[in-house]
C-alpha positions as CSV (number, residue, x, y, z in Angstrom):
1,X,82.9,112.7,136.5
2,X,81.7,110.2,138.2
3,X,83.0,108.2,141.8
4,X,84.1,105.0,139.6
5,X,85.9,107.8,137.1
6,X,87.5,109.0,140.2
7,X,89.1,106.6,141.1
8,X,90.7,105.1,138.0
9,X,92.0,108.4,137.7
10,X,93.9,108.7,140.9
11,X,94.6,105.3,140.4
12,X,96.3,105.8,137.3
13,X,97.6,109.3,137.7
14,X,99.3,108.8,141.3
15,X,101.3,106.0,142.5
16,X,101.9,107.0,146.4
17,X,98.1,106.3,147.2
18,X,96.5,104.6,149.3
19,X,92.4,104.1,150.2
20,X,90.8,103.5,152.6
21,X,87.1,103.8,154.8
22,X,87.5,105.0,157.8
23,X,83.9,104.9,159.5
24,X,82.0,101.8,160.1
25,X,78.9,104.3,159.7
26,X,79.8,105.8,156.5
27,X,80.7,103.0,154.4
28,X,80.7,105.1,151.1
29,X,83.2,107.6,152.6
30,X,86.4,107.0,151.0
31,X,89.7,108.4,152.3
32,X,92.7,108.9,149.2
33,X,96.2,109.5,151.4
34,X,99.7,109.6,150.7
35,X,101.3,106.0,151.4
36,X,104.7,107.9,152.1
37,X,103.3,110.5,155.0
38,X,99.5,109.2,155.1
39,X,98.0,113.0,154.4
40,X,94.8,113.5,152.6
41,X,94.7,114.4,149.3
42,X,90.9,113.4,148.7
43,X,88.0,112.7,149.9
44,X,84.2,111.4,148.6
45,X,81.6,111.1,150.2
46,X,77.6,110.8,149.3
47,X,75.9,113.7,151.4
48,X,72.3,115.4,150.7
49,X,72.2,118.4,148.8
50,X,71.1,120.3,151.7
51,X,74.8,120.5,153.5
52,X,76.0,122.6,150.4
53,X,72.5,125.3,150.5
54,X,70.5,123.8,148.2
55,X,67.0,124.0,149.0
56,X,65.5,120.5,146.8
57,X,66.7,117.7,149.0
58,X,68.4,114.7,147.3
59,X,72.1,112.6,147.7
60,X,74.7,113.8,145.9
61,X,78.1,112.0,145.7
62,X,81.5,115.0,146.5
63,X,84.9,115.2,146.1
64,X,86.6,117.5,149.4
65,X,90.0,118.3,147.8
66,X,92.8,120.7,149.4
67,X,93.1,123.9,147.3
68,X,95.4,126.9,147.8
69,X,93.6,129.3,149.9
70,X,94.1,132.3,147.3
71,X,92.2,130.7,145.1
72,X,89.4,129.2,147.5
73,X,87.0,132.1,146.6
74,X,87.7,132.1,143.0
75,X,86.8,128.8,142.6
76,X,83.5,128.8,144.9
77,X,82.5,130.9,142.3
78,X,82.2,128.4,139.9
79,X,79.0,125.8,139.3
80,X,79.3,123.3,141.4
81,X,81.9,124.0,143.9
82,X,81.6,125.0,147.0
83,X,83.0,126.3,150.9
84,X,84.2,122.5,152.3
85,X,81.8,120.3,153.8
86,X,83.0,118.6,157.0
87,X,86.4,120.2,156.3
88,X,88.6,123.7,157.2
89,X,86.7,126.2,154.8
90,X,89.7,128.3,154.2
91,X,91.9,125.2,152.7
92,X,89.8,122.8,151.3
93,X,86.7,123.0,149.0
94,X,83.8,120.8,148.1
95,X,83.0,119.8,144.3
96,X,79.7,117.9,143.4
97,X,80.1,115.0,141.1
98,X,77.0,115.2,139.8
99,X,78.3,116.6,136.1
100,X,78.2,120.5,136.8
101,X,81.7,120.5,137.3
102,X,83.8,119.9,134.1
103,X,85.8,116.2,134.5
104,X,89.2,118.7,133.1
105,X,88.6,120.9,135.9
106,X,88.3,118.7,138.7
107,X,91.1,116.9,137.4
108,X,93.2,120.1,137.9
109,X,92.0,120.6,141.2
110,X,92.6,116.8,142.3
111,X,96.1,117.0,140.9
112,X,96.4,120.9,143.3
113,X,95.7,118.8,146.0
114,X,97.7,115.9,145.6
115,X,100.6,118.3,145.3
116,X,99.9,120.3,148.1
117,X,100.1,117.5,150.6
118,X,102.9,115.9,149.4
């Protein structure tokens, strides 16, 4: 899945949402809140490679989503997804949008997130 998939999808598959940027320095960093009580839900970002481990050093687009903590280390188990980046480790997780992931599977976890911040 790419960024522009992304967004269509929460576009289309949530109405309460909002976007935004919110660092001048970061302009590819996009927020995706709640309109009703402004939470994240989602969050992409274009790091390098080397804030999730890996040792070859190139950018990477991510998704930080909000995931149920039980199933934090279940996940991070699978290609592709890892502990947060930037975020609390024990509630949200990081998935690399870079086509390891399956576009099903990190539309389940998009639509986990979105539910639990509501």
């Amino acid at each position: 899945m790419t960024r522009e998939d992304l967004e269509t999808y929460i576009h289309n598959q949530f109405e309460d949402t909002t976007t935004n940027t919110p660092w001048t320095q970061f302009p590819h960093y996009k927020v995706y809140r709640h309109q009703s009580n402004h939470k994240w839900f989602a969050l992409v970002m274009n790091i390098t490679t080397d804030k999730l481990g890996w040792s070859n050093i190139r950018p990477i687009d991510v998704l930080n989503i909000k995931c149920e903590p039980t199933m934090i280390g279940a996940f991070r188990k699978e290609p592709g997804i890892y502990a947060a980046y930037h975020m609390n480790k024990a509630n949200w997780l990081t998935i690399s949008l870079d086509g390891s992931v399956p576009t099903e599977r990190i539309k389940m976890l998009l639509d986990m997130s979105y539910r639990l911040t509501k």
